[in-house]
Every structure is written in C-alpha cells, then in structure tokens.
ZAMARGU-4260 file (C-alpha; in steps of 0.2 Angstrom, whole numbers, plus 5000, padded with zeros to 4 digits):
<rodrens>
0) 5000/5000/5000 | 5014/5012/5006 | 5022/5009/4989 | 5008/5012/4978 | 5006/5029/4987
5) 5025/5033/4984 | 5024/5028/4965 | 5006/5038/4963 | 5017/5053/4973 | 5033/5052/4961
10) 5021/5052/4946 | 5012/5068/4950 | 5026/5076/4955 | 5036/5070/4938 | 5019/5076/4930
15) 5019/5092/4939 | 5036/5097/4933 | 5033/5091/4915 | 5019/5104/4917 | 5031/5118/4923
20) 5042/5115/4909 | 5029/5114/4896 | 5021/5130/4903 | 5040/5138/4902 | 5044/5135/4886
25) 5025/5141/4879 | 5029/5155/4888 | 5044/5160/4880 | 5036/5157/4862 | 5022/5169/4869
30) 5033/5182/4875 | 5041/5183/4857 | 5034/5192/4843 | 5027/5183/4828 | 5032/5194/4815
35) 5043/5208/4817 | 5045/5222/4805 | 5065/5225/4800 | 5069/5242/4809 | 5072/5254/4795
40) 5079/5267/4806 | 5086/5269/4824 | 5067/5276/4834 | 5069/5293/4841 | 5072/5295/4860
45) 5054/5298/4865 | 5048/5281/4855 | 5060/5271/4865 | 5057/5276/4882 | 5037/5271/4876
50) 5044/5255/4871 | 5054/5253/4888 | 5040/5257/4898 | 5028/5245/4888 | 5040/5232/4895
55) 5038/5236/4909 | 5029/5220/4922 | 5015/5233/4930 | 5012/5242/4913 | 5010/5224/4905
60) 4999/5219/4919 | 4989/5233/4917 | 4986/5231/4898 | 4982/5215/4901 | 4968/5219/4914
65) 4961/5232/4905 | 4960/5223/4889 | 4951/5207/4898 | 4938/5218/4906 | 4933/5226/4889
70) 4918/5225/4882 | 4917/5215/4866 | 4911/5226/4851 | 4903/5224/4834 | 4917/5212/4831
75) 4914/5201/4844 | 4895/5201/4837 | 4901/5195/4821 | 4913/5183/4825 | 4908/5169/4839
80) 4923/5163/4841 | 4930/5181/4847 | 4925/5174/4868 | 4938/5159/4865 | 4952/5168/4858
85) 4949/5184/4871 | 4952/5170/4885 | 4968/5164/4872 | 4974/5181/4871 | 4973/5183/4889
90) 4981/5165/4896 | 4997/5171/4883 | 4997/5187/4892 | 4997/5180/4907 | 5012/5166/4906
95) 5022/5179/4896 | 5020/5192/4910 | 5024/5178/4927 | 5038/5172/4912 | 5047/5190/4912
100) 5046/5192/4931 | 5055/5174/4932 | 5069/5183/4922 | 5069/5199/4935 | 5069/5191/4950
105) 5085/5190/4953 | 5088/5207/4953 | 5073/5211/4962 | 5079/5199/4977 | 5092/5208/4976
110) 5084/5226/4978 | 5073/5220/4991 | 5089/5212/5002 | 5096/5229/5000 | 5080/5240/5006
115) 5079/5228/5022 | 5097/5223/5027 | 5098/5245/5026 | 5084/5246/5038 | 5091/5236/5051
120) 5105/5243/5048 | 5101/5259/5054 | 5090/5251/5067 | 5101/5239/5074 | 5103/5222/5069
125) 5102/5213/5089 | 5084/5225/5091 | 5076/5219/5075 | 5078/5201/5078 | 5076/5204/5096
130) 5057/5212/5093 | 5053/5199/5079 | 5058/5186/5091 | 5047/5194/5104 | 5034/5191/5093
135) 5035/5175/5090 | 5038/5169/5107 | 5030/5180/5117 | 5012/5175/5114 | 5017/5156/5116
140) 5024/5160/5134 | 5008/5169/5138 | 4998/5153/5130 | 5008/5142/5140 | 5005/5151/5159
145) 4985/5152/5154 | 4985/5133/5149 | 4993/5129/5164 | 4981/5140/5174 | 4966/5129/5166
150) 4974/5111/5168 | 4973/5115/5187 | 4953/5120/5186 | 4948/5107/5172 | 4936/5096/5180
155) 4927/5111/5188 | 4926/5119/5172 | 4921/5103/5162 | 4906/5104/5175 | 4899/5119/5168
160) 4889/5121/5154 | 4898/5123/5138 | 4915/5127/5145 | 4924/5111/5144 | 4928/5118/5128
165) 4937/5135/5136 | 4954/5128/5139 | 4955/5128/5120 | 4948/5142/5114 | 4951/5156/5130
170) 4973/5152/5129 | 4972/5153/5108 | 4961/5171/5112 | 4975/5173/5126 | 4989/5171/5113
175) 4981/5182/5099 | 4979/5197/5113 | 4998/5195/5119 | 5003/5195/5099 | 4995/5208/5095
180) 4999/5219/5110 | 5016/5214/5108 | 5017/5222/5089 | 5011/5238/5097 | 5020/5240/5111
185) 5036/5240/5097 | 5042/5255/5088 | 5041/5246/5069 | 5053/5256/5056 | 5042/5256/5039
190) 5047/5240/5030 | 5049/5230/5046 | 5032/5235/5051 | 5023/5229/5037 | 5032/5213/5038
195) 5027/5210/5056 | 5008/5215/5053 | 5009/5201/5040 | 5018/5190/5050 | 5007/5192/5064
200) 4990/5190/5057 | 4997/5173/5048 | 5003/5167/5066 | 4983/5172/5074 | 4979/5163/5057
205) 4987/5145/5061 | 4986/5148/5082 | 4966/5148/5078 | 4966/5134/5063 | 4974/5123/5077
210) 4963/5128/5091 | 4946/5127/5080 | 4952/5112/5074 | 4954/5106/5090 | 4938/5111/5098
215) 4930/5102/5082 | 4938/5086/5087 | 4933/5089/5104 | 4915/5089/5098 | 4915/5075/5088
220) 4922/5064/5101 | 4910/5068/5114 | 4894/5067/5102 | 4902/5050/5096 | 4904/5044/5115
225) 4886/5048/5118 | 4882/5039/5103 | 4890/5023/5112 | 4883/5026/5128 | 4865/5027/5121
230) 4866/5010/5110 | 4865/5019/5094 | 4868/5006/5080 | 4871/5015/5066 | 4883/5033/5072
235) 4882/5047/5063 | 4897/5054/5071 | 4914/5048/5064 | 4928/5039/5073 | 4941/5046/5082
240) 4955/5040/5069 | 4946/5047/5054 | 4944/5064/5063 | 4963/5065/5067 | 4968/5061/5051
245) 4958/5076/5040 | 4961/5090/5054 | 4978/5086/5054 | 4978/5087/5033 | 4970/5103/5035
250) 4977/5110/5049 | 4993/5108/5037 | 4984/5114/5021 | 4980/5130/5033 | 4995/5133/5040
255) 5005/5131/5025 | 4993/5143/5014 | 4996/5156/5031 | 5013/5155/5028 | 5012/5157/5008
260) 5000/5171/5010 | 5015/5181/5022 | 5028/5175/5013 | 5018/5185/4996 | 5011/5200/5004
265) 5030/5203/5012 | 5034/5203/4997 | 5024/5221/4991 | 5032/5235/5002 | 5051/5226/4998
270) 5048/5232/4981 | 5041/5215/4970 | 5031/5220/4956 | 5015/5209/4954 | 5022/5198/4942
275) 5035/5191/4952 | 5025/5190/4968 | 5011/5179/4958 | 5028/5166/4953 | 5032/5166/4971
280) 5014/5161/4973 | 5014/5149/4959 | 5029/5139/4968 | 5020/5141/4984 | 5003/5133/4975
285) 5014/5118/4971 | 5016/5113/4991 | 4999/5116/4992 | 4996/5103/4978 | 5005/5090/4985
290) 4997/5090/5003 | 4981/5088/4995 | 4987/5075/4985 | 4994/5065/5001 | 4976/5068/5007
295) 4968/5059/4996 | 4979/5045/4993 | 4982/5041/5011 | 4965/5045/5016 | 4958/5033/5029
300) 4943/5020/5024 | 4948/5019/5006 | 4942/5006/4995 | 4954/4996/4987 | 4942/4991/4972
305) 4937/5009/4970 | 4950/5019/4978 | 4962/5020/4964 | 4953/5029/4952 | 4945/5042/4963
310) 4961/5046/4969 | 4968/5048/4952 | 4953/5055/4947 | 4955/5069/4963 | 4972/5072/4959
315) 4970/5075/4940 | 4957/5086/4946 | 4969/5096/4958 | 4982/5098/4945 | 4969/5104/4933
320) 4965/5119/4946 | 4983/5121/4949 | 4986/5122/4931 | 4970/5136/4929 | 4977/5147/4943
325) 4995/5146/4932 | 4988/5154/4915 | 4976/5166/4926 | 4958/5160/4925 | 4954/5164/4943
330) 4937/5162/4938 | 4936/5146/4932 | 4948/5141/4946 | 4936/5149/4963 | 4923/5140/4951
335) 4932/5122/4953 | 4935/5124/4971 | 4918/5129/4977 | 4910/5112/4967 | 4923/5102/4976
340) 4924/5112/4994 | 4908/5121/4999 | 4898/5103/4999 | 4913/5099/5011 | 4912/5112/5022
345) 4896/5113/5024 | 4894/5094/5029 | 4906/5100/5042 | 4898/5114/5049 | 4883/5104/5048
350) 4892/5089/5057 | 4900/5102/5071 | 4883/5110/5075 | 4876/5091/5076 | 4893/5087/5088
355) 4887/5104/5100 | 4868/5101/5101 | 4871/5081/5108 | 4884/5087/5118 | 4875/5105/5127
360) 4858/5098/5125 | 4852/5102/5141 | 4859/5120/5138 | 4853/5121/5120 | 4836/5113/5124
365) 4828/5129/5134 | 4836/5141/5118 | 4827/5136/5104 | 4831/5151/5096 | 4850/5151/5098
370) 4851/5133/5093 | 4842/5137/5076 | 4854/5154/5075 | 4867/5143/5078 | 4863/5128/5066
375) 4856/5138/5050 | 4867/5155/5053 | 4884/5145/5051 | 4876/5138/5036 | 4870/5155/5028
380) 4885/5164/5032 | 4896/5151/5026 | 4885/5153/5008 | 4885/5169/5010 | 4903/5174/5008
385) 4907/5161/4996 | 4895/5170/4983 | 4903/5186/4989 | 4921/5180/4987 | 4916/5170/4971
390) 4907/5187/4964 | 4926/5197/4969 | 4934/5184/4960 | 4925/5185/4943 | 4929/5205/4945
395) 4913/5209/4950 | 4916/5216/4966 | 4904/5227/4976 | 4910/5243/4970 | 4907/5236/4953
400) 4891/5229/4956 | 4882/5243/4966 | 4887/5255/4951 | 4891/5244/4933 | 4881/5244/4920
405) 4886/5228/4913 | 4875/5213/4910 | 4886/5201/4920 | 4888/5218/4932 | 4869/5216/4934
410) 4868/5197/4931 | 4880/5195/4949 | 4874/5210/4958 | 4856/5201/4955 | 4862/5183/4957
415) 4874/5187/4972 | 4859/5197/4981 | 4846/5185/4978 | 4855/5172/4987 | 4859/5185/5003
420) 4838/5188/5003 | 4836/5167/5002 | 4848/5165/5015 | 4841/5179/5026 | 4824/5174/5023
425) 4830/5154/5026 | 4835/5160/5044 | 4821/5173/5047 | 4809/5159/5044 | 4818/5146/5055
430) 4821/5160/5071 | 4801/5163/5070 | 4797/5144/5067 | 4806/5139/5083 | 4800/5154/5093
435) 4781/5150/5088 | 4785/5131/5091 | 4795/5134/5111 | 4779/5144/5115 | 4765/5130/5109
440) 4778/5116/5115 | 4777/5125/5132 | 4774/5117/5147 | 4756/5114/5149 | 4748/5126/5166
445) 4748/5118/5181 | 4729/5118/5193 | 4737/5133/5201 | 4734/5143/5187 | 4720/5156/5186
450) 4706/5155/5174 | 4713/5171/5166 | 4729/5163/5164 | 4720/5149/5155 | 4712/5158/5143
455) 4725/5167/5139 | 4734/5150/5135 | 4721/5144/5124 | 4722/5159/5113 | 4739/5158/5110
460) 4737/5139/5107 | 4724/5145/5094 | 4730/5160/5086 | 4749/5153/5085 | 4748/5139/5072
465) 4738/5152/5060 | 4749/5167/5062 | 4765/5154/5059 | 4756/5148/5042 | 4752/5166/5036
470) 4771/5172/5039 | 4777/5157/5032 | 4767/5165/5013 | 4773/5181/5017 | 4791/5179/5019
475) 4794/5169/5004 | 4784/5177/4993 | 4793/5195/4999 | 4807/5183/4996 | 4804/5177/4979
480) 4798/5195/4974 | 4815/5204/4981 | 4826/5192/4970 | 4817/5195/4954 | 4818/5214/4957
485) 4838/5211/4960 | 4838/5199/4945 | 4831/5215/4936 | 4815/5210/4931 | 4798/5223/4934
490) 4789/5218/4949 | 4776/5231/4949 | 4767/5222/4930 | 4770/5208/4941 | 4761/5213/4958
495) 4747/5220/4946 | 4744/5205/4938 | 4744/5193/4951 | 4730/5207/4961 | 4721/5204/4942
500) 4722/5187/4944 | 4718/5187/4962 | 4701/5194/4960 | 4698/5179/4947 | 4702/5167/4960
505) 4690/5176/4970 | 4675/5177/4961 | 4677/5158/4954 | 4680/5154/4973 | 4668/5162/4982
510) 4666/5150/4997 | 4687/5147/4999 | 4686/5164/5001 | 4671/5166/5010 | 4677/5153/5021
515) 4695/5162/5026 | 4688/5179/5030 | 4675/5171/5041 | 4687/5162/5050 | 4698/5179/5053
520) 4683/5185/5062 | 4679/5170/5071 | 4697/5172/5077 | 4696/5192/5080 | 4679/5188/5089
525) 4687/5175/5100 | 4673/5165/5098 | 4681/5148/5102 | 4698/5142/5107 | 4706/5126/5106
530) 4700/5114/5119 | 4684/5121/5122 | 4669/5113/5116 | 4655/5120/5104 | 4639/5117/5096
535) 4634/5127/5077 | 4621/5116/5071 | 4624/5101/5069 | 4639/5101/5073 | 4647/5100/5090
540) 4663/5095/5099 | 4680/5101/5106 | 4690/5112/5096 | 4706/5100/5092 | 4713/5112/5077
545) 4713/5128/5065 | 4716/5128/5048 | 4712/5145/5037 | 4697/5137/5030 | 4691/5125/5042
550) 4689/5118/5060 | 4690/5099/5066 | 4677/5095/5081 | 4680/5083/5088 | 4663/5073/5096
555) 4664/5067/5113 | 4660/5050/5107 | 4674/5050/5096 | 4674/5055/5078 | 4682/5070/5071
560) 4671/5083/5061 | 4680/5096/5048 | 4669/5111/5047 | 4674/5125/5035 | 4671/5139/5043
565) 4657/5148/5032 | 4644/5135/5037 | 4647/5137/5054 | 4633/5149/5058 | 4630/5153/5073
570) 4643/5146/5088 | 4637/5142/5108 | 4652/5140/5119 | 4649/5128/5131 | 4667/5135/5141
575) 4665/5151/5144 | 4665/5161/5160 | 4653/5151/5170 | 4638/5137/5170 | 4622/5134/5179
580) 4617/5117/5180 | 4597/5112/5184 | 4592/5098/5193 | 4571/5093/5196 | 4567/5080/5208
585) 4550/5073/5212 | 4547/5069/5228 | 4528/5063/5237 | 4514/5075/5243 | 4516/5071/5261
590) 4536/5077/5259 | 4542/5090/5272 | 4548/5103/5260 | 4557/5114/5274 | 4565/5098/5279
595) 4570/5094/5261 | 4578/5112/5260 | 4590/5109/5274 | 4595/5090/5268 | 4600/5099/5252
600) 4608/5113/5258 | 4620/5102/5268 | 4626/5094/5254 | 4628/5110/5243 | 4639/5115/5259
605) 4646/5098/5259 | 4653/5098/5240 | 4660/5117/5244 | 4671/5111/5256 | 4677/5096/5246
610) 4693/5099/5240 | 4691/5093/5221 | 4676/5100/5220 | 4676/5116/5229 | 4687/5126/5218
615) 4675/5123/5204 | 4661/5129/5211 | 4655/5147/5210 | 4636/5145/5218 | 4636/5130/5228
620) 4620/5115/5226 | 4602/5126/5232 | 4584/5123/5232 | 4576/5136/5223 | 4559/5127/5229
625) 4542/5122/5221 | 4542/5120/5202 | 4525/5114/5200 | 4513/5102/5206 | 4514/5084/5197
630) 4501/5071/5194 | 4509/5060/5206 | 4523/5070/5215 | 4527/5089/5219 | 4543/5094/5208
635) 4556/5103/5217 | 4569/5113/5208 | 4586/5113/5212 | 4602/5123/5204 | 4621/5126/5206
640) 4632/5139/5195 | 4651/5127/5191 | 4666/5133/5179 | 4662/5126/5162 | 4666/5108/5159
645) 4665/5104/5178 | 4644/5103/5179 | 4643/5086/5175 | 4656/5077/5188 | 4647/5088/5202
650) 4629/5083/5196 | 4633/5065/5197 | 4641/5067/5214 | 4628/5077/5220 | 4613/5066/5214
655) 4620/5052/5222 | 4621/5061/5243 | 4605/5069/5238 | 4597/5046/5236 | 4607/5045/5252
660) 4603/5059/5263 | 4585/5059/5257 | 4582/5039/5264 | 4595/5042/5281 | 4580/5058/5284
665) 4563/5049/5279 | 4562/5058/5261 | 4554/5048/5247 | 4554/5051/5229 | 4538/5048/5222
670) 4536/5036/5206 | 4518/5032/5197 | 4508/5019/5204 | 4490/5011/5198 | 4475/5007/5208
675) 4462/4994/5202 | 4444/4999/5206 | 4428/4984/5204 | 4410/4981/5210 | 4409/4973/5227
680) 4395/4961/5225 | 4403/4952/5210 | 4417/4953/5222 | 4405/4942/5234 | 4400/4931/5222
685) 4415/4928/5217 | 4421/4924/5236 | 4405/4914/5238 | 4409/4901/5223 | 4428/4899/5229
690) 4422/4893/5247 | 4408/4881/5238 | 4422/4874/5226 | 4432/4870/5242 | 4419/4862/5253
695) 4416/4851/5241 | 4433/4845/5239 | 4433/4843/5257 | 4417/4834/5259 | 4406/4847/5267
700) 4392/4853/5264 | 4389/4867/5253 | 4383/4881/5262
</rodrens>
C-alpha cells in the first residue's frame, strides 16, 4: 500500500514538473513576437522610452487587465469565436508576463535584500531580531501560563455548561491578545512594520486553525461517546482516527497557505512587482498541491476496488485547478473549488453544530432560538461569503456591482443578492418557526393557574399555528419578489397581475374565500379556542385544530368533524365564563319541604368544602323550591352555578348524597303507581263460589 502511494506521489510530481516545463517554454514562444518588421531606422528618443515602459511588468499587467475587462464590440457580434480567443489572448498574456518576472527576480531579490538589510542597519541588527523574536515567542509564553492555569481548574470547568471547551479556545484568544499587544507596544521602522503586521495575522491565522480544529475534534468525540453510551447502531458521528487524520491534513493545508499568504504580501512594500509575487505564489501553489494529494491518497477507509481511480481522478482534478490558477483564469479556478469544497464544508459545519447540540443539549434545549441561529446562521454565512468572494473573484466586486452597468455587472449583483435575501429569509423563517414552536411546546399550566391565565393560553394555542402559516406565505413570497427585482426584472406588472388574477380566483372561489375571511373573524371575535367545546348546528365537539378554512370538532363520542368555517353559523360556547346546571326532583305529597331544603343545603355545603370539587364551584347546590305540582309528585327545583366543563362530575356526585341523605332523613321520591277499582258484589259472588268449590273438595256441605 505504502508503495503504491510513493509511486502515485513520484508520478504527479514528475507530472507536475513536465507541466512547469511545458508552461515555460509556451511561455517564452508567447513572450516573442510573431512577425517583426525590420527596423528601417534607429526610433527617436521619445519612442524608445514608450517602448521601455511597455515592457515594463506593471504596465504589462495593466494592459492585460484592462484589455480582459473590455467590452466586446461589433466584432465580437460577428465573430463567435471572438469569447475563445479573448480567453487565448489573455492566458498568453498572462504566462508571458509571470515568464518575464522569472527573468527579473534575481535582481529584484536583490533590491529587496538591499532595502531591508539598510533598515536594520540603521535600526540595529540585535533590536530587530530581538522584537521579531518577541513576537513570535512572546504570545506562546503567555499561552503556556493560561493553559497551565486551566489544567489545574479542568474538572470544575468541564462541569459547567459549555465550557469544557474553554481551555482551547480562552489560551488561543490569550495568545492572539499577547501578539498583538506585543506588535504595538514595538516601535516598527516602515518596511519591518509591514512585515510584522503580515507575519502576525498569519501566526493568529494557524494559532486559531489549530485551536478550532481542536475544539471540532473535541465535539466529535463527545457526540460520538454519547452515541455509544446510548446503544445507537448506526453513528452518525465519525471515529476518532478518521477525525485525526483530516484535521491534521487541514490543519497543514492551513498553516501552509498562512505562511504562503505572508511570505507573498511581504513581498509588496520590499519592492516585487506583481508579476514576480504571483511566481512566488505559483511555487507556493505547488506545496499546496501536494498536501492535498497526500490527502487523498492516504485517506483513511479507502476502498481498494474503488479507491484507485477516485484518487487519480481527485488528483488529476487538483492539477487541473493548479494548472488554471498558472495561466490566470481565477474564475474558472474559485469556480472548481467551490463544486469540490463548499459541499465539504458545509457537511462540516453541519456535522459540528450536530457534535454541539448532543453534547449542550440540556443548555441548548431551553434556547430554541440560539440553537436554530446557531445551526442555520453557520450555514447562511458560510454561503453567503462564498457568493461574495466568488462574485470578487469574477471581478465583480461590490463597488462594481452597486454602480456597473454591465449585464454580467447586473447578472451578479442580482444573482449574488438574491442568494443574501434566500439566505436571510432561510434563517428569518427558522428563528420565527422555533419561537412559535417553544411557546406552543410549552409546558402545559399547572391547577394553580387562574382562569385568566388559562384563557389566555388557549388563545395563544389557537392564534399561534395560523399566524405561523400566514408568515410562512409572506416571507417567501417578499422573498421570491425581492430576488426578481435584484435579477432585474419589473415587479410592479407583476404585483398587478397577480392582484388581476387574484380577484379571478375570487369570484370563481367564492366559498374558499368566504370561508378564510369568516374564520379571521371567528378568530378576532374569540369566539372559540382550542379545547373548548361548541355546538353550530349540527355540529358540536371540542375544538382539536385551525386551519384558514376549516375547524376539526372533535365529538365526545369519538369521531372527528372538519367544518369550514362559512357553514358554521352561529357558535354556543359551552366553556366560557361560567355554567348553571338544573336539577328537578319529584318527591311525594306528604314530603316536608322545609325539611327537604336543609338536607339539600347540607350537601351544597358539603361539595363546597370538598377539596376537588370546591374550587370549581362558584354558587354551591340550592333549592330554589316548588316548580310545579305533578300528577303524582310535587317537583322541586334545584340549581348550582360550576366553571364550564365541571357541571357534569358535580351533578353526578351530588345526585348520588342527595338518594342518600333523602332515605338516612325519611324523604321519598315519588314514582307512578295504579289502583284497580271493581263492583263489590261480584266481588261476593265471586268469594262465595271459591268457598263452595272448596267444601266440596273437602266433603262438606255446601253452604
């Protein structure tokens, strides 16, 4: 395996110096002239300073940009192939010019030795290396007292929520204040100052690279152990090997482009022109190439069957993007790294936020809101500036784009905003989303609650889910309307027409319509609530949900009725405020009403002072008296004002003492009864023939 690598590593770098040369000599046969005029006469003085200064790398470079932004004419109307050979013209332009700075370099290497070695010169040789050694050590000294300083409090900060993660990030924050404070505190000549302002920033670069890195790892690990510890079968989470291995790749990719990007930009107040700072870079690139070749081939988990050629395929593909950065399409190159690194990085960021919810899930788990800014803001800033560094990298930066009047000036400005408004309107959604969801999620009151605290949970249980639905409508189609006014298109024909083809809808839908705007004022009328039961018609049951056409009742024997709202008419609230329940009793003639009275009122008194049935009861159980006089019993009427719903569990309760106490006291309910009536000397008869019948079946005479 180990020998496959090293032969697939000797080949690309044999491959990668083929290219070099290849590009080399191109460049030369670019650089020269195909056909040159024989020089009739030596050029006057004036011509040949022209021509010097037309040599010239920054003049070159110049020409070369202003040429590539400008706008193709009638020519390039009539002939189709004028786009390819513009990008020709340019690639040659580009190798000649880096091909001339390969020529100068020397020279310039040598004027930039000279500018600095007569700075330290005059500013003393033992001081400068004494303040850039102070730069690069004090900071680490710093680090090293505050990580010692948390080793000692580890296990009470592990404790706290979220801060088992501080003795990474508070000594990298520690070691970038220390830096920075230590390049201030210097008095910097010119030259060296801008040297250590680069060198600086690329040391906070890789200080924070390792410490971010680290942090991820940290994640990963302890969402992977709580994986383990709950049994799950399948982890999402990778293992700790496979972790290591990419964060030390890129923590190496980092650091190394960190040290290429100081290297380069040191290179601008020492006097390198352009050209010769975009070779240095070039060589640089190549570095960079090969650690991402060692990635791939010696990437954990790699099958063997497929491996091969997706490696190969991945390194061709890096050399390719190398190879496009050499001859100067930056556009095409920012284009191939986004397809192959934004998918990459996001997976990440999504795998990090993942690693910090499991692991601060009790912290995260009462901040909805923070966990959502958290898991969709990384996202949308992440997208964000790679449309914005992308747009900067086709030359349509935002000076360009707020005030060109190009197409592809106006094609990026529209495209770049248009994904800022998604995004924006992506993480609006989700903050209001999760805010609506932690209040209807919320704990559910308690029997301490007052009624007024009740209610005013039900609305919100009602009005929520409807006012989520409607901002849901209106943020994307604000969305969807501010993008095609950044894509240049006219909304206002737009909005007019859809307000055209609104009222259509409306007159062909009259009882859709007639439906939603009922409902609004059901809602604004607080007519019913969720949980509460109704009657309209037919129709009756508890309120279970909304809709912004219909209601579902749902019967308390069980099935589920979905009533649009224009048929429901007239609403009684069975749950409002309060309820009188009526009870008639039918007791006999002969009854002691004043007695009755007492009985009953004893147990009204009695249910007050129960303790489940008390609080529910605003007018406790009296007889209101006589109701009317029956055919067979006197009816007594009795009554009780009860919250709503809690009428029927008292009634039954109270019926049952009222059959108690009523037989303890001598009371009787009186129940029909019928009396049969005859004529008593049939009766006689009657009488007369049963003796006769039994006298002579006992041998006696008949009387």
């Amino acid at each position: 395996m180990e020998r496959s690598v090293a032969q697939g590593l000797k080949a690309v770098i044999s491959c990668i110096l083929a290219l070099m040369t290849f590009l080399a000599i191109v460049s030369q046969a670019f650089a020269q002239t195909p056909e040159q005029a024989p020089v009739a006469a030596v050029p006057p003085a004036q011509v040949r300073e022209m021509m010097q200064l037309m040599q010239a790398p920054e003049v070159k470079q110049w020409m070369s940009t202003q040429m590539a932004a400008a706008p193709a004419g009638d020519a390039a109307a009539e002939n189709p192939m004028s786009v390819l050979s513009g990008l020709l013209q340019h690639s040659r332009r580009h190798v000649a010019m880096v091909s001339d700075a390969a020529m100068t370099l020397p020279s310039q290497i040598g004027n930039a030795s000279s500018l600095l070695l007569g700075e330290i010169a005059a500013t003393g040789r033992v001081r400068m290396i004494a303040r850039f050694i102070a730069i690069f050590l004090l900071g680490a000294i710093v680090e090293s007292i505050a990580r010692y300083a948390f080793r000692r409090r580890r296990r009470r900060l592990a404790a706290m929520a979220g801060m088992h993660l501080a003795p990474r990030v508070i000594p990298a924050l520690i070691f970038a204040a220390a830096t920075v404070l230590t390049l201030l505190s210097l008095d910097w000549p010119p030259l060296s100052q801008s040297i250590a302002i680069v060198c600086v920033v690329a040391l906070i670069v890789q200080r924070f690279t390792i410490c971010l890195g680290g942090v991820l790892v940290d994640l990963i690990g302890l969402a992977r152990a709580e994986e383990e510890r709950q049994g799950v079968t399948a982890p999402i989470m990778p293992g700790r090997s496979v972790t290591l291995f990419w964060y030390r790749r890129c923590a190496t990719f980092v650091i190394y482009f960190a040290f290429g990007w100081a290297v380069i930009q040191s290179m601008a107040p020492l006097g390198y022109t352009p050209s010769a700072r975009l070779l240095v870079g070039y060589i640089l690139g190549i570095g960079l190439l090969l650690i991402a070749i060692e990635g791939v081939w010696s990437r954990p988990h790699r099958d063997e069957k497929r491996g091969y050629g997706f490696s190969w395929a991945l390194t061709i593909y890096f050399m390719l993007l190398w190879g496009l950065w050499v001859v100067g399409f930056n556009g095409l190159l920012w284009l191939g790294i986004y397809v192959l690194l934004l998918p990459r990085v996001l997976g990440v960021s999504t795998l990090a936020v993942k690693s910090l919810q499991q692991t601060e899930a009790s912290f995260l788990a009462t901040r909805r809101i923070a966990a959502v800014l958290l898991d969709r803001g990384v996202r949308a800033l992440i997208i964000a500036f790679a449309a914005i560094w992308l747009g900067r990298m086709l030359g349509v930066g935002a000076d360009t784009m707020a005030a060109g009047d190009r197409m592809a000036d106006k094609i990026a400005r529209g495209v770049i905003g248009g994904i800022v408004i998604l995004l924006a309107a992506d993480l609006l959604w989700h903050v209001v989303k999760a805010f609506i969801d932690g209040k209807l999620l919320s704990s559910p009151l308690d029997g301490t609650a007052t009624d007024e605290e009740k209610a005013k949970h039900a609305r919100i249980q009602t009005l929520l889910p409807i006012f989520r639905n409607i901002l849901a409508v209106v943020i994307a189609v604000i969305a969807v309307l501010m993008v095609l006014s950044g894509l240049g298109i006219e909304i206002g024909p737009l909005i007019a027409g859809a307000g055209v083809v609104g009222v259509a809808v409306g007159f062909g839908a009259q009882t859709i319509v007639k439906d939603v705007i009922s409902g609004m004022f059901y809602l604004w009328d607080d007519a019913f609530r969720i949980g509460e039961y109704i009657e309209s018609g037919s129709h009756k049951g508890v309120v279970e949900a909304f809709s912004l056409r219909s209601v579902k009742l749902r019967h308390h024997r069980g099935p589920l009725t979905t009533v649009p709202f224009g048929e429901l008419g007239a609403v009684k609230n069975l749950n409002r405020d309060w309820t009188i329940d009526k009870i008639s009793l039918n007791v006999k003639y002969d009854t002691d009403l004043v007695k009755a009275k007492k009985v009953i009122k004893q147990i009204g008194q009695t249910l007050l002072e129960n303790p489940e049935f008390g609080p529910h009861i605003i007018e406790t159980l009296k007889m209101k008296g006589v109701e009317q006089f029956g055919e067979f019993a006197i009816e007594i009427r009795l009554s009780m004002m009860t919250k709503p719903g809690e009428q029927f569990v008292i009634r039954r309760n109270a019926l049952a003492m009222i059959r108690n106490a009523f037989r303890e006291n001598g009371i009787e309910f009186a129940v029909p009864t019928v009396q049969v009536a005859g004529d008593r000397d049939a009766e006689v008869d009657a009488a007369v023939a049963r003796y006769a019948v039994q006298a002579r079946a006992a041998g006696e005479p008949a009387a």
